[in-house]
C-alpha positions as CSV (number, residue, x, y, z in Angstrom):
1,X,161.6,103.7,-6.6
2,X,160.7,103.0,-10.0
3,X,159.9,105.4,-12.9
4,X,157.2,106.3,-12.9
5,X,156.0,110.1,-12.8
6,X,154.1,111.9,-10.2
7,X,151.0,112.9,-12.0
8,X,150.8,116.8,-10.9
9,X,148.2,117.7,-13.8
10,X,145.1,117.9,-11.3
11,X,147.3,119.6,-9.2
12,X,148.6,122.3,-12.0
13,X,144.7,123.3,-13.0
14,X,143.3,123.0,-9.8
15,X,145.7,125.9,-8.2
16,X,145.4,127.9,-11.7
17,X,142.0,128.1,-11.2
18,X,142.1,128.6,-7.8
19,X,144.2,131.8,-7.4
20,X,142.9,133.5,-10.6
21,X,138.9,133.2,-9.9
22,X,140.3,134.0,-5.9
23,X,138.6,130.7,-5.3
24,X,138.5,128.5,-2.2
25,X,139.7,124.8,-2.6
26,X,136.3,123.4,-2.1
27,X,135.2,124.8,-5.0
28,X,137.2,122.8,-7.2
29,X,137.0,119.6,-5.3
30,X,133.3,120.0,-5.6
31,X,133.2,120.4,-9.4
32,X,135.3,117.4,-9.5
33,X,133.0,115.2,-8.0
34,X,130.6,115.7,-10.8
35,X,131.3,113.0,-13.3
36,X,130.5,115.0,-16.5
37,X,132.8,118.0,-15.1
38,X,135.5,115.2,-14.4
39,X,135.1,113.6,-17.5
40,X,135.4,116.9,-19.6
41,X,138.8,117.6,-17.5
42,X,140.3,114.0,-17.9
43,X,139.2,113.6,-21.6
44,X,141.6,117.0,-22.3
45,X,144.4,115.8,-20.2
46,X,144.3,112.1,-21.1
47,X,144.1,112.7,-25.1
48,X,145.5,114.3,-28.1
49,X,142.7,116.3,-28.3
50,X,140.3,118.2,-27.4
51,X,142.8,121.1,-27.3
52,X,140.7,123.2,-25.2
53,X,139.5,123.1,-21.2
54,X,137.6,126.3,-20.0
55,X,136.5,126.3,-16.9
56,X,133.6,129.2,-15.1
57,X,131.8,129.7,-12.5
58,X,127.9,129.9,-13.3
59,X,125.5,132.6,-11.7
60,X,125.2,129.7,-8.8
61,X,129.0,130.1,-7.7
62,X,129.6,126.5,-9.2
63,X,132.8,126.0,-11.8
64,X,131.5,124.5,-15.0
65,X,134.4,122.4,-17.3
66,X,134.0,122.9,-21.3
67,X,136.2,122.1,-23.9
68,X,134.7,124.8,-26.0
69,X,133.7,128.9,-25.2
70,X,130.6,129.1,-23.2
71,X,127.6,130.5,-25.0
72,X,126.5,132.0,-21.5
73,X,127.3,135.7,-20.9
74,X,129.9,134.9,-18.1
75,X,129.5,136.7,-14.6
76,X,132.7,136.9,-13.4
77,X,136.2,135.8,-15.3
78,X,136.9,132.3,-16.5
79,X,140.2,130.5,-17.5
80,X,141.4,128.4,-20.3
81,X,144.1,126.0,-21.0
82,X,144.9,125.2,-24.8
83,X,147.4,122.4,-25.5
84,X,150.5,123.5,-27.4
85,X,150.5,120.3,-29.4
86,X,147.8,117.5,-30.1
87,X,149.4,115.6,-27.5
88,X,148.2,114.4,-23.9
89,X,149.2,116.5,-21.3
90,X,152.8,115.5,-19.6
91,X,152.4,114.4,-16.0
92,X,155.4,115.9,-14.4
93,X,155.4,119.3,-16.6
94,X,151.7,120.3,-16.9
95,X,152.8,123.7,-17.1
96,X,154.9,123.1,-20.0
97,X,152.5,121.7,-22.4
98,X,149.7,124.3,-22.2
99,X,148.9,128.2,-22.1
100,X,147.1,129.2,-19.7
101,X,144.8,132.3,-19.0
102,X,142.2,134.4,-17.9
103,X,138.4,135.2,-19.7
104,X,137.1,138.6,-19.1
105,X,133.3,138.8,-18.4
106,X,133.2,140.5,-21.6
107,X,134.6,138.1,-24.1
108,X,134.1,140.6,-27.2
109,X,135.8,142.8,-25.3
110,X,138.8,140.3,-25.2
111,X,138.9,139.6,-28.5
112,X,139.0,143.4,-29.7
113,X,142.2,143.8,-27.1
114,X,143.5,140.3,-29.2
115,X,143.0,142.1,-32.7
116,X,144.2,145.7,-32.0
117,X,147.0,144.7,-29.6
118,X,148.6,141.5,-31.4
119,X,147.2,140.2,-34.6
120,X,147.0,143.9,-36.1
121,X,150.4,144.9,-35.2
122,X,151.8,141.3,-36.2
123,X,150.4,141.5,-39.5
124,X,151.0,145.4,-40.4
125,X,154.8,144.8,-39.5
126,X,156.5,144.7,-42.7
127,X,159.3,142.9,-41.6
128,X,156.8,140.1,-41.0
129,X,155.8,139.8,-44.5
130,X,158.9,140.6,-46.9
131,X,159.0,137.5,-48.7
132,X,154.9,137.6,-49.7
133,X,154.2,138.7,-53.1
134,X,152.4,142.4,-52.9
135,X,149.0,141.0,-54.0
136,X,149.2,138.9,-51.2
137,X,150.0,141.2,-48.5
138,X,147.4,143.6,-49.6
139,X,145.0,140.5,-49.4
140,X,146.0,139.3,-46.2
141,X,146.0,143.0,-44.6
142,X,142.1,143.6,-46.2
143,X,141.4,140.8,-44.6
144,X,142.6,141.6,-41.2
145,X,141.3,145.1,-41.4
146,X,137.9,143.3,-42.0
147,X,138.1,141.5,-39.3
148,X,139.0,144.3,-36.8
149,X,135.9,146.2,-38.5
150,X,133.4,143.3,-37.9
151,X,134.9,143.2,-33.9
152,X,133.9,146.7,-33.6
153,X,130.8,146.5,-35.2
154,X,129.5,143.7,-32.8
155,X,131.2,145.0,-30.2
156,X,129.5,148.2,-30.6
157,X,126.3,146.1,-31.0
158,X,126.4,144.7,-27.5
159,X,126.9,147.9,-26.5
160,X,124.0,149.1,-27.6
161,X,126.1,151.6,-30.4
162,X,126.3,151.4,-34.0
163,X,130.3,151.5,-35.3
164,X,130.9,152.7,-38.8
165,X,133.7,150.8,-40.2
166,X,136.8,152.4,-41.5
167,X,138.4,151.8,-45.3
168,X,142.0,149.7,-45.6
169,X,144.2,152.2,-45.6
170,X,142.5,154.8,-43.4
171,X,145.6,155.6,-41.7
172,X,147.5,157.3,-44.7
173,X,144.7,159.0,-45.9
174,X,146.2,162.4,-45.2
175,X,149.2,161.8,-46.4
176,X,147.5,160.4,-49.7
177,X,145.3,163.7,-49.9
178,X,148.8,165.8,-49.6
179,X,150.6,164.2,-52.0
180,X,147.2,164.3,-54.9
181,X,147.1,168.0,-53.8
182,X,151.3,168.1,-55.0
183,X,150.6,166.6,-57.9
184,X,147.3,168.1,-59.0
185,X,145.3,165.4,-58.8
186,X,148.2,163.5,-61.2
187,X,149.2,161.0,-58.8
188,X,146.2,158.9,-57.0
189,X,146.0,155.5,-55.4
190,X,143.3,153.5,-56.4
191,X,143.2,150.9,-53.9
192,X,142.4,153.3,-51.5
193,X,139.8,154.9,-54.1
194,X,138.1,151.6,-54.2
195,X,138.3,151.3,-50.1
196,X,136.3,154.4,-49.6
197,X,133.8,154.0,-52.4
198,X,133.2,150.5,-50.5
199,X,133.3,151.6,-46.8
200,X,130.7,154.7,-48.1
201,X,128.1,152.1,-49.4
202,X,128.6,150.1,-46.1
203,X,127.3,153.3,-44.1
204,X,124.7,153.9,-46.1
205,X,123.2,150.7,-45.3
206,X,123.9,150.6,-41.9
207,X,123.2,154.0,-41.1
208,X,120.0,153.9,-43.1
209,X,118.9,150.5,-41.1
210,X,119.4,152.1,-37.8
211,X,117.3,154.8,-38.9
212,X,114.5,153.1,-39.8
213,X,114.8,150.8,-36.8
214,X,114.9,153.6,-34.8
215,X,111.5,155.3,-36.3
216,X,109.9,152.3,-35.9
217,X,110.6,151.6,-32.3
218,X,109.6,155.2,-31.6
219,X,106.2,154.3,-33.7
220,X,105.4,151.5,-32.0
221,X,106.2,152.8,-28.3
222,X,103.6,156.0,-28.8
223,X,106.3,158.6,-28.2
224,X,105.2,161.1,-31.3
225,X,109.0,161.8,-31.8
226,X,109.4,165.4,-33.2
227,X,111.2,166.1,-36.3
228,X,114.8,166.8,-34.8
229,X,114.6,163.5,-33.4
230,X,115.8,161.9,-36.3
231,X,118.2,164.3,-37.2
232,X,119.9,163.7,-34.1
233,X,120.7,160.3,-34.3
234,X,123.5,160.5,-37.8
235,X,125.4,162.4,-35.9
236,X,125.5,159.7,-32.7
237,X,126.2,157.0,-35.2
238,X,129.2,159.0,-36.6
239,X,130.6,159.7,-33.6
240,X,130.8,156.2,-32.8
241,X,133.5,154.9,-34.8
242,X,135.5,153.0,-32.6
243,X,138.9,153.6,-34.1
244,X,139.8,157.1,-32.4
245,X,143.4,156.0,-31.7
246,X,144.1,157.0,-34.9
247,X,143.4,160.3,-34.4
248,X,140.7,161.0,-37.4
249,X,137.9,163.2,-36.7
250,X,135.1,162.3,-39.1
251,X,134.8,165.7,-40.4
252,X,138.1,165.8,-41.2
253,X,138.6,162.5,-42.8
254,X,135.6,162.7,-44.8
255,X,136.9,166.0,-46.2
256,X,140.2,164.1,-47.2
257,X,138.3,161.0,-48.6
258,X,136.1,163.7,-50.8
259,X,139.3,165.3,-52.1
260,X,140.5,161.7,-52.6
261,X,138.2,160.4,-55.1
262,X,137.7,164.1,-56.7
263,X,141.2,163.9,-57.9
264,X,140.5,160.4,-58.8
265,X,137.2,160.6,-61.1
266,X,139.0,163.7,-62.5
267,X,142.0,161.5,-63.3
């Protein structure tokens, strides 16, 4: 026998997807009969790049090949492959030069387990950024924070929900409110000041938009909405927040932010 390696690749994907779509054999074999589904496959094993091969099944049962996300709301859950390096795949250890996994239905809802369950934690862990200078950590944590606030907000969005966003910092605001009251209003941290005064203007806007898309769509439908109608609907914004694993009520936290930046403008 000579060298040359058994080429298990088509094998490796095939069975992935397969056993985590519950699919039968056929199903693959069909979709690599089509030449554009069969080049997309081969053009992701065969070269550096693209990195990435997702694979779906459409609303007609058929799997799809992309080497990007779909655009389509997904049915059912897709998988993906992403190459650890910009290499082709290897022959005889497919499994060994990509990460493989599932797509939920729901891909927002994905990526909002991806921010709160790894890239959050990774980033808040101090150990993980002893050696960055403090303006840089506090930039590099603002920007996460953003991130998980925009997730929520579009998430809520799909959902048909509006999500307020909470200020950087929002989980030591109680401690930061105990320690002004201690002081008298002596000692008082300004970058969360600056937070809340930020995340305050962002509700306004959001909460006032909602409102007046709201009144509008109740105009134009011919409902005649009574007055409590509008005052209603703050409260079902508020409520909505999207971060109640920290355990903040809104009444509660908004209380603390009020004492925050009370002690503040009196300092």
């Amino acid at each position: 026998m000579d060298g040359t390696q058994v080429d298990r690749r088509m094998e490796f994907l095939g069975t992935f997807v397969q056993k985590t779509l519950k699919l039968k054999p056929e199903k693959w074999s069909r979709m690599m009969t089509t030449e554009e589904n069969k080049g997309v496959v081969m053009k992701f094993l065969e070269r550096p790049s693209p990195m990435l091969l997702v694979i779906v099944l459409t609303h007609t049962a058929q799997l799809v090949a992309s080497n990007g996300f779909p655009l389509i709301q997904l049915k059912t859950k897709g998988v993906y492959f992403v190459k650890k390096q910009a290499v082709p795949v290897a022959k005889a250890t497919p499994s060994e030069s990509v990460i493989s996994g599932d797509l939920s239905a729901k891909i927002i809802d994905q990526l909002a387990s991806l921010v709160d369950e790894i890239l959050v934690p990774l980033i808040s862990n101090s150990s993980n950024c002893t050696q960055w200078p403090l303006v840089v950590s506090k930039d590099v944590h603002k920007h996460m924070h953003s991130l998980k606030s925009t997730v929520y907000q579009v998430k809520g969005q799909v959902n048909g929900h509006t999500v307020l966003p909470m200020p950087v910092g929002v989980e030591k605001v109680f401690e930061v409110e105990k320690l002004l009251d201690k002081s008298n209003g002596e000692i008082c941290d300004l970058y969360l000041k600056s937070a809340i005064e930020g995340v305050v203007i962002k509700w306004s806007t959001q909460i006032s938009d909602v409102l007046a898309n709201d009144s509008s769509e109740k105009n134009s439908s011919n409902v005649n909405p009574i007055p409590s109608a509008g005052s209603d609907q703050p409260g079902e914004i508020i409520s909505k927040t999207g971060y109640g694993k920290q355990g903040c009520s809104i009444g509660g936290l908004g209380k603390s932010m009020h004492q925050i930046n009370f002690f503040c403008l009196q300092g």
